[in-house]
Structures are given as C-alpha cells and as structure tokens.
DRENVEXZA-32760 format. One record per atom (N, C-alpha, C): x, y, z; residue number from 0; residue in one letter. Coordinates in steps of 0.1 Angstrom, whole numbers, plus 2048, in hexadecimal, padded with zeros to 3 digits. Layout:
// residues N
east	north	up	resi	resn
X	Y	Z	NUM	A
...
END
This chain:
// residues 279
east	north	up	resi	resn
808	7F4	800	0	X
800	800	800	0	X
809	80C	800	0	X
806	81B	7FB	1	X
807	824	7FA	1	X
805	82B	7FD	1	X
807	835	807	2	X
803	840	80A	2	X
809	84E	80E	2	X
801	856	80D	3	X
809	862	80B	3	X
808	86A	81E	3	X
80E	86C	826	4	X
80C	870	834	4	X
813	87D	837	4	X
80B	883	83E	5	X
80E	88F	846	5	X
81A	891	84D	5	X
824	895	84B	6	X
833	896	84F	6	X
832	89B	864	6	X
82C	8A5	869	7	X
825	8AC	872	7	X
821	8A2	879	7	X
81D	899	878	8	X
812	88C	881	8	X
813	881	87C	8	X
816	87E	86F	9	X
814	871	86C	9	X
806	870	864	9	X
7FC	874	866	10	X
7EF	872	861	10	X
7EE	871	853	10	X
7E6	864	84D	11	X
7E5	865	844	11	X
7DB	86B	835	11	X
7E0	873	82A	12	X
7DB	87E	822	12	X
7D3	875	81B	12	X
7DB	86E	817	13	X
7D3	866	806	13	X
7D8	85A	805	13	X
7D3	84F	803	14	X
7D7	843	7FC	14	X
7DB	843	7F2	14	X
7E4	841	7EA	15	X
7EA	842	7DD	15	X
7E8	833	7D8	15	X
7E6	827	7DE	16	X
7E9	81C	7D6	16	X
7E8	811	7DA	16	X
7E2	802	7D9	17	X
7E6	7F4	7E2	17	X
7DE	7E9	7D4	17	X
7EB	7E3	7D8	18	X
7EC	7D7	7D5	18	X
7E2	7CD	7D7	18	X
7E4	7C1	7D1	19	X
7DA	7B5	7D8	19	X
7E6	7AA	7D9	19	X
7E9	7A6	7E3	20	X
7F0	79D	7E3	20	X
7E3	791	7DB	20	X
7D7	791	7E1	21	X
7D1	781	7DD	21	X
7CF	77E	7CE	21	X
7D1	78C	7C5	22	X
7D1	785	7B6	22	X
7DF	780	7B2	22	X
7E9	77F	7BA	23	X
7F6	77F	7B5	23	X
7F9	770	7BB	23	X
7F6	76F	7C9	24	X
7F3	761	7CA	24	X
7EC	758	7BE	24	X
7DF	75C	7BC	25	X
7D7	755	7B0	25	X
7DD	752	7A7	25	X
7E6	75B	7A4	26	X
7EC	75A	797	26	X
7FE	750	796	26	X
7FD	74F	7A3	27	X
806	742	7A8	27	X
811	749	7AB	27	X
811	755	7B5	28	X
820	75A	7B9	28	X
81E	758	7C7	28	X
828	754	7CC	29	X
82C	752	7DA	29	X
833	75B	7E0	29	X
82E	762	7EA	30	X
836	76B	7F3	30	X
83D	769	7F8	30	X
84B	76A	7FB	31	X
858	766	807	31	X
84A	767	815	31	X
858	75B	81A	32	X
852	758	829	32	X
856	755	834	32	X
854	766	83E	33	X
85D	769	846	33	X
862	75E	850	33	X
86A	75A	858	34	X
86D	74F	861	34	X
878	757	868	34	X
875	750	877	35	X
87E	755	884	35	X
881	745	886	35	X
88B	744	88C	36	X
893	738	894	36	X
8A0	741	89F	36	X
8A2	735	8A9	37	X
8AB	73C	8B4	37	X
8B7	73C	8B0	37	X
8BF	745	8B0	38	X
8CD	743	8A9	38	X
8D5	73C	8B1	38	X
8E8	73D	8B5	39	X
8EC	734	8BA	39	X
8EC	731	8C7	39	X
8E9	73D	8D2	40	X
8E6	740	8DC	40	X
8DA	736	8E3	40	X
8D4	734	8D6	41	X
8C2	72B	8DF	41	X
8BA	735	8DF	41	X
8BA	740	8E0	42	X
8B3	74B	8E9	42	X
8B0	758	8D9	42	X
8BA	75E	8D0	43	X
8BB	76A	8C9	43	X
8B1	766	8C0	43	X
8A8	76B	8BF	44	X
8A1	76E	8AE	44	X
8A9	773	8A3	44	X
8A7	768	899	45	X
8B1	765	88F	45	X
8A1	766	885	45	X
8A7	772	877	46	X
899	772	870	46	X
8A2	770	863	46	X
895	76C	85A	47	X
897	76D	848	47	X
88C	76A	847	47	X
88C	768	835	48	X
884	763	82D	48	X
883	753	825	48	X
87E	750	823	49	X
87D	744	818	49	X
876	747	80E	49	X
87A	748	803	50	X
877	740	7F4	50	X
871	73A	7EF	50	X
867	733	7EC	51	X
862	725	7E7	51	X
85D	729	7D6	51	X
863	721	7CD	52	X
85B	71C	7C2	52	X
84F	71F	7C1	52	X
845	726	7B7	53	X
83B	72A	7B3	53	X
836	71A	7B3	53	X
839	711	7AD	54	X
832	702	7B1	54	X
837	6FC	7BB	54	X
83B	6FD	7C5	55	X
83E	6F8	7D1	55	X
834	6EB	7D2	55	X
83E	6DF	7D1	56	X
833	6D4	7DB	56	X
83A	6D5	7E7	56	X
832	6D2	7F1	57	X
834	6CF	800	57	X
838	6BD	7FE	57	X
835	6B4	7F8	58	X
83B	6A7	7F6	58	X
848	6A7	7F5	58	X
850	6AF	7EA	59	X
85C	6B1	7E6	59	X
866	6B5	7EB	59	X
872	6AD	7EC	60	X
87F	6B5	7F9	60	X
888	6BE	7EB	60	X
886	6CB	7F1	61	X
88C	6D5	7E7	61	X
89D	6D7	7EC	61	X
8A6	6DA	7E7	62	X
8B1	6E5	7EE	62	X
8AE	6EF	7F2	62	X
8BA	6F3	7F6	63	X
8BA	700	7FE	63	X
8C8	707	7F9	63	X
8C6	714	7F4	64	X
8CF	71E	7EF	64	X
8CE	72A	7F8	64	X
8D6	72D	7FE	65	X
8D9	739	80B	65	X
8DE	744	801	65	X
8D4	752	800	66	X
8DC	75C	7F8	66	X
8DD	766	805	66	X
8EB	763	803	67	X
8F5	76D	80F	67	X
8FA	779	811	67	X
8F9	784	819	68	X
8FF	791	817	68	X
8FF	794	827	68	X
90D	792	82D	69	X
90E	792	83A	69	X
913	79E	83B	69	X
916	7A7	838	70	X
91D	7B5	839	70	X
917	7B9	844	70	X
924	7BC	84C	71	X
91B	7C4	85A	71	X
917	7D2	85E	71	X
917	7DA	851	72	X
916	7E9	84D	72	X
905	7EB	850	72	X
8FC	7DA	84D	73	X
8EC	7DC	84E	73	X
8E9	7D0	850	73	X
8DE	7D3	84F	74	X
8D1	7C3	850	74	X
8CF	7C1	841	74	X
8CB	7B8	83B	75	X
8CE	7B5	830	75	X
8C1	7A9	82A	75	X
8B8	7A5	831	76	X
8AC	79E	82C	76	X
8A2	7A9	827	76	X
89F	7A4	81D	77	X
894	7AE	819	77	X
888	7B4	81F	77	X
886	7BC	823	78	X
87C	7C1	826	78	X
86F	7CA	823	78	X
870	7CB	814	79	X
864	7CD	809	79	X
864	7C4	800	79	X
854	7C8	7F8	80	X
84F	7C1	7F1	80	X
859	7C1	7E4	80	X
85A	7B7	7DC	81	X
85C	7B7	7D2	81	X
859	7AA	7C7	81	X
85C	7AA	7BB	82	X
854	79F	7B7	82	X
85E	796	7B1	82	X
86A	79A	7AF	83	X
870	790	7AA	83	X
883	797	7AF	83	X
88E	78B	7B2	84	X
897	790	7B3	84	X
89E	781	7B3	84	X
8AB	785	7B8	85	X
8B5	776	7B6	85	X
8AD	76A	7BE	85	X
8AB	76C	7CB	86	X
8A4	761	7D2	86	X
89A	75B	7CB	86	X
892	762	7C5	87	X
886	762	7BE	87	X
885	758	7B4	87	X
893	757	7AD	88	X
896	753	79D	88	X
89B	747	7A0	88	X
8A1	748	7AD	89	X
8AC	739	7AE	89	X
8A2	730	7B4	89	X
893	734	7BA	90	X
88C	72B	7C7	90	X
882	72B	7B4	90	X
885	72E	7AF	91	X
878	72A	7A3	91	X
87F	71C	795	91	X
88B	71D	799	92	X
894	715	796	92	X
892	709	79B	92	X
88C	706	7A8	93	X
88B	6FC	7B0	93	X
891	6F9	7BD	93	X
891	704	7BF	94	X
899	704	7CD	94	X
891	70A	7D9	94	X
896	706	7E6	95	X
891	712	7ED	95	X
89C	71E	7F5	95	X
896	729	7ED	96	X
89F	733	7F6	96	X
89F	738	7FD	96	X
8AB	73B	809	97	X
8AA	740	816	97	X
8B1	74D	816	97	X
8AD	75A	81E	98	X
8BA	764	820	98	X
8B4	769	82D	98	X
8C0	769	835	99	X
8C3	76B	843	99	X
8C7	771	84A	99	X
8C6	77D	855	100	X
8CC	787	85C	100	X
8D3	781	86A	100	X
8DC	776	869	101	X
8E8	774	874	101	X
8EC	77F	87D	101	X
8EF	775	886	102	X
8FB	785	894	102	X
904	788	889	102	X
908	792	888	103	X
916	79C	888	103	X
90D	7A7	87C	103	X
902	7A5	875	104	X
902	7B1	870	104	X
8F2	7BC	873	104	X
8EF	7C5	873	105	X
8F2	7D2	878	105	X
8E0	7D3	87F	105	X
8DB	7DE	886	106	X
8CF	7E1	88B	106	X
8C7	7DA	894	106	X
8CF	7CD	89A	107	X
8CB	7C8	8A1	107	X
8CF	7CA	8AF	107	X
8D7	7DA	8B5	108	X
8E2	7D4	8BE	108	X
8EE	7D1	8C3	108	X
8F4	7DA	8CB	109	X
904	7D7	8C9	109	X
905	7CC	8CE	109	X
904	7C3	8D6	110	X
909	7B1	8D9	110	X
903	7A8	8CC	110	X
8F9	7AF	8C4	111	X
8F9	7A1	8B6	111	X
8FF	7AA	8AC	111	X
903	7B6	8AE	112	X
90E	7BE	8A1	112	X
91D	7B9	8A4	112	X
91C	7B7	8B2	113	X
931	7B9	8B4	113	X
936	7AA	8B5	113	X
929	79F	8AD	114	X
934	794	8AA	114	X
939	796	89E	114	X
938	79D	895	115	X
940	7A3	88A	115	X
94E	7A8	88B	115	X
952	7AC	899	116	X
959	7B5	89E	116	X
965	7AA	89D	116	X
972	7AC	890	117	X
97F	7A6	88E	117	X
97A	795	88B	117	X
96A	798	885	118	X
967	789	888	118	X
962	788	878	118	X
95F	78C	86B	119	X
95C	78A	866	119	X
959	77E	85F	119	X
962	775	862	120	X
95A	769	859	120	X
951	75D	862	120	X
94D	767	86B	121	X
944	761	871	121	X
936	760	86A	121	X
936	76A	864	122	X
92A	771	858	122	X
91E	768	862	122	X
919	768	86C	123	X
90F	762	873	123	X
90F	754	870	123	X
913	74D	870	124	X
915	73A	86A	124	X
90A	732	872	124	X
913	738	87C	125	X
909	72E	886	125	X
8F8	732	889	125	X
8FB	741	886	126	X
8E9	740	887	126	X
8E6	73C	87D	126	X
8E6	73C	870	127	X
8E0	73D	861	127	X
8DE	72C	864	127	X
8E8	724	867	128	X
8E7	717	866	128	X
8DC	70F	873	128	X
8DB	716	87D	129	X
8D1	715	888	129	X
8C4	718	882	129	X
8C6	725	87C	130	X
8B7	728	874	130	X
8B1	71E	86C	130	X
8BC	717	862	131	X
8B8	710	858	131	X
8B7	702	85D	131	X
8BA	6FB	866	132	X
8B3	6F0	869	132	X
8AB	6F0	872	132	X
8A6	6FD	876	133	X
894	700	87E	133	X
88D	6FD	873	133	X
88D	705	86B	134	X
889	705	85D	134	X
884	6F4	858	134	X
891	6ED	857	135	X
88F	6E3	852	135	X
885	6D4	85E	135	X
886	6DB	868	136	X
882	6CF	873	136	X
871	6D7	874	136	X
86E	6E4	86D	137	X
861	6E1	86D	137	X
857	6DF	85F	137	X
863	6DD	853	138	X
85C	6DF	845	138	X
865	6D1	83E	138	X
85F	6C5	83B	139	X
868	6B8	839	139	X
86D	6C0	827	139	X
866	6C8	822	140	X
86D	6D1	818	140	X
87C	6CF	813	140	X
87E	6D4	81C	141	X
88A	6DD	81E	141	X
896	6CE	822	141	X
8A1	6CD	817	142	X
8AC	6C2	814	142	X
8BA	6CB	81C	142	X
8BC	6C7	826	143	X
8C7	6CF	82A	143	X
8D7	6C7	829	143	X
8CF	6BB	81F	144	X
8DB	6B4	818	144	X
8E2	6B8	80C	144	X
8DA	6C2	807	145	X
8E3	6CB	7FE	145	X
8DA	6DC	7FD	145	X
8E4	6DF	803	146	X
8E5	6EF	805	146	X
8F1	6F5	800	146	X
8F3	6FE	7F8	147	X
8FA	708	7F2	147	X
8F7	718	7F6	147	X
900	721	7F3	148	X
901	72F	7F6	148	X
907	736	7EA	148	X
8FF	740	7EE	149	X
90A	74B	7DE	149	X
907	75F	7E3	149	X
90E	760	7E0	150	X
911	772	7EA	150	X
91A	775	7DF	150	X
91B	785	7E1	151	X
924	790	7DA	151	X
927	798	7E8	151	X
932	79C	7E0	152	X
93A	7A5	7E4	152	X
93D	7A1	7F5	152	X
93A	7A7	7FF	153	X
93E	7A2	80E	153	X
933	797	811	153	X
925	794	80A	154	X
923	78A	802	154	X
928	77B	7FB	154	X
92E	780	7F3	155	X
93C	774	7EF	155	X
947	772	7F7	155	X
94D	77E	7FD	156	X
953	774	807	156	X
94D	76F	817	156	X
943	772	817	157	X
93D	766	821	157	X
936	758	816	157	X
930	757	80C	158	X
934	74A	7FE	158	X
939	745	804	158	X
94A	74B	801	159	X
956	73F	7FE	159	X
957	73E	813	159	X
953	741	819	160	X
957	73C	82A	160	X
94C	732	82A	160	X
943	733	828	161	X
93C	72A	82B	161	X
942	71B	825	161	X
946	71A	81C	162	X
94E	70C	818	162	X
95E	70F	81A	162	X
963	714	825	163	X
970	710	82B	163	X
96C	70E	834	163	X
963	713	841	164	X
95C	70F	84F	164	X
955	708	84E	164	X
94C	709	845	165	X
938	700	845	165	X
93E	6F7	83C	165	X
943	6F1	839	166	X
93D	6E9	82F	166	X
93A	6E0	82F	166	X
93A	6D4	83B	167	X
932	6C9	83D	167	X
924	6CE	841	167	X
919	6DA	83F	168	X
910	6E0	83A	168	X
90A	6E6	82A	168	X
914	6EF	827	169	X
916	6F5	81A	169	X
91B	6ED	80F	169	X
917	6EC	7FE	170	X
91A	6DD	7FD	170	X
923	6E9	7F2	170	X
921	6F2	7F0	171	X
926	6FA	7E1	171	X
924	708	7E5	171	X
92C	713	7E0	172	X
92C	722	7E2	172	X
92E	728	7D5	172	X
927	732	7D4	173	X
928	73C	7C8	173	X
92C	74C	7CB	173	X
93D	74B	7C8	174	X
93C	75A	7D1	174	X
940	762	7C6	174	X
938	76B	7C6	175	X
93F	77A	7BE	175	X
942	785	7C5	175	X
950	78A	7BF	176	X
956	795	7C4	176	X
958	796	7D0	176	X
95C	78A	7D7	177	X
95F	78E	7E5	177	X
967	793	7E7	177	X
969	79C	7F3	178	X
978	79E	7FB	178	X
97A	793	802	178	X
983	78B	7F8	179	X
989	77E	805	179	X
992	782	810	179	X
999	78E	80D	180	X
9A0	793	816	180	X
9A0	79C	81D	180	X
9A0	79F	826	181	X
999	7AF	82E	181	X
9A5	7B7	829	181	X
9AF	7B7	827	182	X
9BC	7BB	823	182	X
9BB	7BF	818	182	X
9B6	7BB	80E	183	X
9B6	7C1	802	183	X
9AB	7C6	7FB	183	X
99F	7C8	805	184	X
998	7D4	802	184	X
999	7E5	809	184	X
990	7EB	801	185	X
98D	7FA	806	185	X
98C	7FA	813	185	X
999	801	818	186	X
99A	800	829	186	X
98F	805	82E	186	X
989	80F	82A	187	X
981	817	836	187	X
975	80C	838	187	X
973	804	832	188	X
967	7FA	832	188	X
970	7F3	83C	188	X
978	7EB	83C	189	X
97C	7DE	841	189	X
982	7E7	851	189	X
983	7F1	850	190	X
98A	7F4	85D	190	X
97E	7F6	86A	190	X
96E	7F9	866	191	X
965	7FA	86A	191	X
964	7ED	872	191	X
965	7E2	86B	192	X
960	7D6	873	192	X
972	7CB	879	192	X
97C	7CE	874	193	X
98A	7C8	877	193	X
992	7D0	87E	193	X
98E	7DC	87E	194	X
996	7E6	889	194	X
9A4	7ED	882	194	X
9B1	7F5	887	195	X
9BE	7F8	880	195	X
9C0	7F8	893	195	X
9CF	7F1	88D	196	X
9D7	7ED	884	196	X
9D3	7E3	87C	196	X
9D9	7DD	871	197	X
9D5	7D0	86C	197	X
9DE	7C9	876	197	X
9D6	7BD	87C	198	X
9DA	7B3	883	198	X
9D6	7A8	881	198	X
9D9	79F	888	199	X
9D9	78D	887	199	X
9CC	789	880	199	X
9C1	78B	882	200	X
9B2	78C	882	200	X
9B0	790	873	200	X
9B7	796	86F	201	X
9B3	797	860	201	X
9BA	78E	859	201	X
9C5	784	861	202	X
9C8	777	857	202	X
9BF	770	857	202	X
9BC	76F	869	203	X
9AF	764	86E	203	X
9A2	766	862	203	X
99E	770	862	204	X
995	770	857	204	X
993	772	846	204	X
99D	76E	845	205	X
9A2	76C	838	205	X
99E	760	82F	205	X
995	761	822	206	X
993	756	81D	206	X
99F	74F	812	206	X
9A4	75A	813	207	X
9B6	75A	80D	207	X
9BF	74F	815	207	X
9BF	753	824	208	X
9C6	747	829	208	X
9C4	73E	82B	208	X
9B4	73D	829	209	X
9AC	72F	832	209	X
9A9	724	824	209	X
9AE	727	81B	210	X
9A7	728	80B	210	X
9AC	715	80C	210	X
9B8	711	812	211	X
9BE	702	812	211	X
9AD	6F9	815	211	X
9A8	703	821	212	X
99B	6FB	824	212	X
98D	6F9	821	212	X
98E	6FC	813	213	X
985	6F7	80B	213	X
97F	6EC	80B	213	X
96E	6EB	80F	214	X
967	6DE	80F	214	X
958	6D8	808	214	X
959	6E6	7FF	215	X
94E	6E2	7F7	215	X
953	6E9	7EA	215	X
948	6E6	7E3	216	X
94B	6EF	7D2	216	X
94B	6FB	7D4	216	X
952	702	7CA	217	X
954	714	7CD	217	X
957	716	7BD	217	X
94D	71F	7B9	218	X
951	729	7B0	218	X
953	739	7B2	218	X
95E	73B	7AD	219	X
960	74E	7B1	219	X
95A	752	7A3	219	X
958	75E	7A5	220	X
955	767	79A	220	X
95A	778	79F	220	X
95D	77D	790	221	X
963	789	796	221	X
965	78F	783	221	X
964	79E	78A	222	X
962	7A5	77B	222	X
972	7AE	77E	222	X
976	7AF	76F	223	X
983	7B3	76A	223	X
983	7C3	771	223	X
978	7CA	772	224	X
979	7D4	774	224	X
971	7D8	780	224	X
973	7D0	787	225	X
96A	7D2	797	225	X
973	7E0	79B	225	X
96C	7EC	79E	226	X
96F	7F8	7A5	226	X
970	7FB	7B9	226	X
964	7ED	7BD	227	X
964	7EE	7C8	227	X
96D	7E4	7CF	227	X
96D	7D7	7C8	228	X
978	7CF	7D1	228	X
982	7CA	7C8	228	X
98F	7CE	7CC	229	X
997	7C6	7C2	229	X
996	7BC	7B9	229	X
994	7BC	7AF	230	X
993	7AB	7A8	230	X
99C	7A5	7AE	230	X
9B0	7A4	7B1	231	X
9BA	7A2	7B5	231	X
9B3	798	7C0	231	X
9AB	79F	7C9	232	X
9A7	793	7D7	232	X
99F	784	7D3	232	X
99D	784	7C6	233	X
995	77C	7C5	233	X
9A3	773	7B9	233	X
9AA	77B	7B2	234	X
9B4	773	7AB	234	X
9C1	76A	7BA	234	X
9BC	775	7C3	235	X
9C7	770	7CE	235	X
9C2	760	7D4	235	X
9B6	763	7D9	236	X
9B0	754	7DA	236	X
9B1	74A	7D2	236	X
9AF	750	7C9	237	X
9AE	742	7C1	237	X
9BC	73D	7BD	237	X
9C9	741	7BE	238	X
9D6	741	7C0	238	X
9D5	736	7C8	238	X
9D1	73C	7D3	239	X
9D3	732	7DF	239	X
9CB	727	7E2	239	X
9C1	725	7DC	240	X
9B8	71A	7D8	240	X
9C3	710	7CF	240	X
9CE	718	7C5	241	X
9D1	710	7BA	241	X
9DB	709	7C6	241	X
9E5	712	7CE	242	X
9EF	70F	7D5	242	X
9EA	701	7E0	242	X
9E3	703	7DC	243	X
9D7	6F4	7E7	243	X
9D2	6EB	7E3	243	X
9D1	6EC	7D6	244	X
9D3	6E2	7D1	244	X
9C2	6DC	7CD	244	X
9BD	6E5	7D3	245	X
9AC	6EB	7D0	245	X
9A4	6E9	7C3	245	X
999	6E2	7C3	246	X
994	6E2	7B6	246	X
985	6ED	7BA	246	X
986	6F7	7B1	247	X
97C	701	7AF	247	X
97A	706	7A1	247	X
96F	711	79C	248	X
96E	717	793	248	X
973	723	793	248	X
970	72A	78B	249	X
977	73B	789	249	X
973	741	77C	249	X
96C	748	77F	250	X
966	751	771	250	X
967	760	772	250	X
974	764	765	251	X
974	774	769	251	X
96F	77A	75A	251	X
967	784	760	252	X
961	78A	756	252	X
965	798	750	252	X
96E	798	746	253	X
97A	7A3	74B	253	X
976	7AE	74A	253	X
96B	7B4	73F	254	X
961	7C1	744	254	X
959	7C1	74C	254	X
959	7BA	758	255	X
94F	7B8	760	255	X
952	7C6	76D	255	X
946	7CE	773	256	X
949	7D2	77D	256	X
94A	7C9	789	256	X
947	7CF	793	257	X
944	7CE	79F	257	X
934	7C0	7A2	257	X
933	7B5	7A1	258	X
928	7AC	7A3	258	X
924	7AA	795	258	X
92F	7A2	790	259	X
92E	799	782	259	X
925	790	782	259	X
925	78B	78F	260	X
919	77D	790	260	X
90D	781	78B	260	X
908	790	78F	261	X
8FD	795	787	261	X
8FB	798	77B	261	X
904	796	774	262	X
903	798	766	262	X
8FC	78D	763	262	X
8F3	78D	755	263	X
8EB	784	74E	263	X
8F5	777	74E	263	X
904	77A	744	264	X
908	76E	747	264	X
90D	768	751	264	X
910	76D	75B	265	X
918	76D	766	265	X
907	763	770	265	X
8FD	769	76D	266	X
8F3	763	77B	266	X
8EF	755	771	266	X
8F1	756	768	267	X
8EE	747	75D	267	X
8FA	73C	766	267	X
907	73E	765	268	X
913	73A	765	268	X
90B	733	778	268	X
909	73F	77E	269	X
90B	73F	78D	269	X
900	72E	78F	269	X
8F2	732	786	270	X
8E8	72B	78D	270	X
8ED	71D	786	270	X
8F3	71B	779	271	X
8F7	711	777	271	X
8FE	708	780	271	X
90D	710	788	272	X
90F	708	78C	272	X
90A	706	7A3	272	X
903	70D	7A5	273	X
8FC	706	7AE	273	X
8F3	6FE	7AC	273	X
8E8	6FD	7A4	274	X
8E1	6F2	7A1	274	X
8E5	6E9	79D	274	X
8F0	6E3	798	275	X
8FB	6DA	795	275	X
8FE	6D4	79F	275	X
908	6DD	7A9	276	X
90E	6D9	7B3	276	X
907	6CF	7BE	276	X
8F7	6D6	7BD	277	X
8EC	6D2	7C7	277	X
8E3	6C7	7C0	277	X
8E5	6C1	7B2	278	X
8E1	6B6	7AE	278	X
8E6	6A9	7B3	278	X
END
C-alpha cells in the first residue's frame, strides 16, 4: 500500500495505491516466508526468509541454496515487496531458498554486532546453520543433504568460508568478487570491523590462508575491472587453491565490473554450476 502522510503527525492525506496480494497468489506466485529460529546461544532470534518454487510440492525433498551477504555495515534480508530477484530465480529453478540475518551484522545491538568484531569469517555460521535445520526439523521439504551458497562481494567472501569451515554442511559455494583478504581491500571498510594496526586476526580471517582447507566445490568469479575490490584478491586465492593442490573453478570476465556473477552470463555460468553440484 501507498500512501501519502502528513510530515507534522504522521496522519494520513491520501491513499495513492494497493496491491492484492490474493490475485497474484491465483495466479501462482508465492510470497517469501518469514521464519525465526534460535540462533547459537538457544535463546537470540535468528530471522530470514525462504523461497519456495511457484509449484512447490510438499511430497518432494527440494535443496537448499543460502544467498549470502553478511557484511556487517547492515541487516541484509529483504524487507520489501518485490516480485522477482536472485532468490526468486534460483528457488523457481527447483530449489529452496533461504537468506538470513546471523550475529555480527548490524541493527540488532551491540552484543549481536561485536561478534564481527576481528571476527569476520564468522559471517554468523552457526546461527544460519541453527536456523536452517529448525527449518528442516519442521518442513520434511527441505534436503539438508545438499545445500549450497553463493554471495558477492563481502558476500563471496563469506561463499568461499563457508566451504573451508562448513563444509561437512555446505556441499558447493559460488563466490563473486570477494575480498578474501581483509588486507587487500579498501581499508577504510575493512578497518571498521578488523581494527589498525593490521594484526594476526586479519591472517586468522583470511580466505587466502585458510584456502589449503577446502571441502566442498568452489567456484570464484570476478570481473577484470572490478573498481571496488581488487580483482588481484581473488587471482590471490585462487593461487593458493593451486598451491594446495585444490580442485575448483575460476571464471574472469575481463570487462566485467564490480559483481560479474550478475551479469547475464556470469548468473547463467553461477546457477549452472550449483545445480550441478547439488545434483
């Protein structure tokens, strides 16, 4: 709904507009559907959304694709209407999709903001993964035998963490343009949540160092001309993927900006190979 309101009080002037959600149902669109579970504590309200397939059977065990964006600058699950977006495309693909507001990122609170604090690749794990098997223990849906993830930017590099820490959970990752390195992005960003000096804590959280510990499939993606995060962070990883002897993908798209994955070819490339992975 729409409306136009009195700045002074709040009162409102005129209705400008509303929707029907029930013809859009009719017409076989499915709304995201909000879900709380306790995060790792037992106790925190842990929120997102789910996804489901315009034909959704309830008979059928679907996957689960986690679209990620743990940056702890905000809160990051949607919270307006809209009718179609990545989640949207990939849960109509056959899947079901989840996206999740974990401890460390923002408006909830300084004790569920300051596990971010020199902690980044915590990217909330443990709650998202708490959330997701409430999820699963009340909807027989939901296959938590193959679950995949895919994120941009501080985004992608929580992707690629999730399969060096998670991966006897996470079966495959799709990361674009991550900063795998706190080190070799735009300091004023990375100094906000890792602190100055640079210290120990920024190896600790390094997907650059940890990269030996690869345990599920990983594709990077990254554009030749990303302005926001080095491409270099993402050629660095994958160095050290090779140095390990690591089997992954790597797709650079050399005029690409900044979230190549979203390019036409690049989200073709992406959903191919999660759906693959999760076959």
């Amino acid at each position: 709904m729409y409306e136009l309101r009195r700045a002074s009080d709040g009162a409102v002037v005129a209705e400008l507009g509303a929707g029907d959600a029930r013809a859009m149902r009719d017409a076989g669109w499915r709304p995201p559907e909000p879900f709380m579970a306790k995060g790792r504590d037992g106790k925190t309200a842990i929120w997102g959304l789910v996804y489901r397939p315009s034909n959704f059977d309830p008979a059928k065990k679907y996957p689960v694709i986690e679209n990620i964006y743990a940056g702890p600058h905000g809160q990051h699950v949607p919270k307006w209407f809209e009718l179609g977006n990545r989640s949207r495309e990939y849960a109509e693909l056959g899947a079901i999709v989840v996206q999740i507001d974990g401890m460390g990122t923002n408006w909830r609170g300084k004790a569920f903001h300051d596990v971010c604090w020199k902690n980044l690749k915590d990217a909330g794990f443990p709650d998202r993964i708490a959330w997701m098997r409430e999820l699963a223990s009340r909807d027989a849906s939901v296959d938590l035998s193959r679950v995949a993830i895919f994120g941009g930017s501080a985004g992608g590099q929580n992707a690629m963490r999730a399969v060096l820490d998670h991966a006897d959970f996470y079966k495959a990752a799709a990361a674009d343009c991550g900063c795998h390195d706190n080190r070799m992005d735009k300091i004023w960003w990375n100094e906000q949540w890792m602190g100055w000096p640079i210290d120990e804590s920024y190896a600790r959280n390094s997907n650059m160092e940890d990269a030996a510990k690869l345990g599920g499939k990983l594709m990077l993606f990254v554009g030749g001309m990303d302005e926001n995060v080095d491409p270099a962070t993402t050629m660095q990883v994958a160095q050290k993927l090779i140095d390990a002897g690591q089997d992954f993908e790597l797709l650079v798209i050399p005029r690409a900006g900044h979230g190549s994955a979203e390019s036409v070819y690049g989200n073709l490339r992406r959903a191919r190979f999660l759906f693959a992975a999760l076959d």
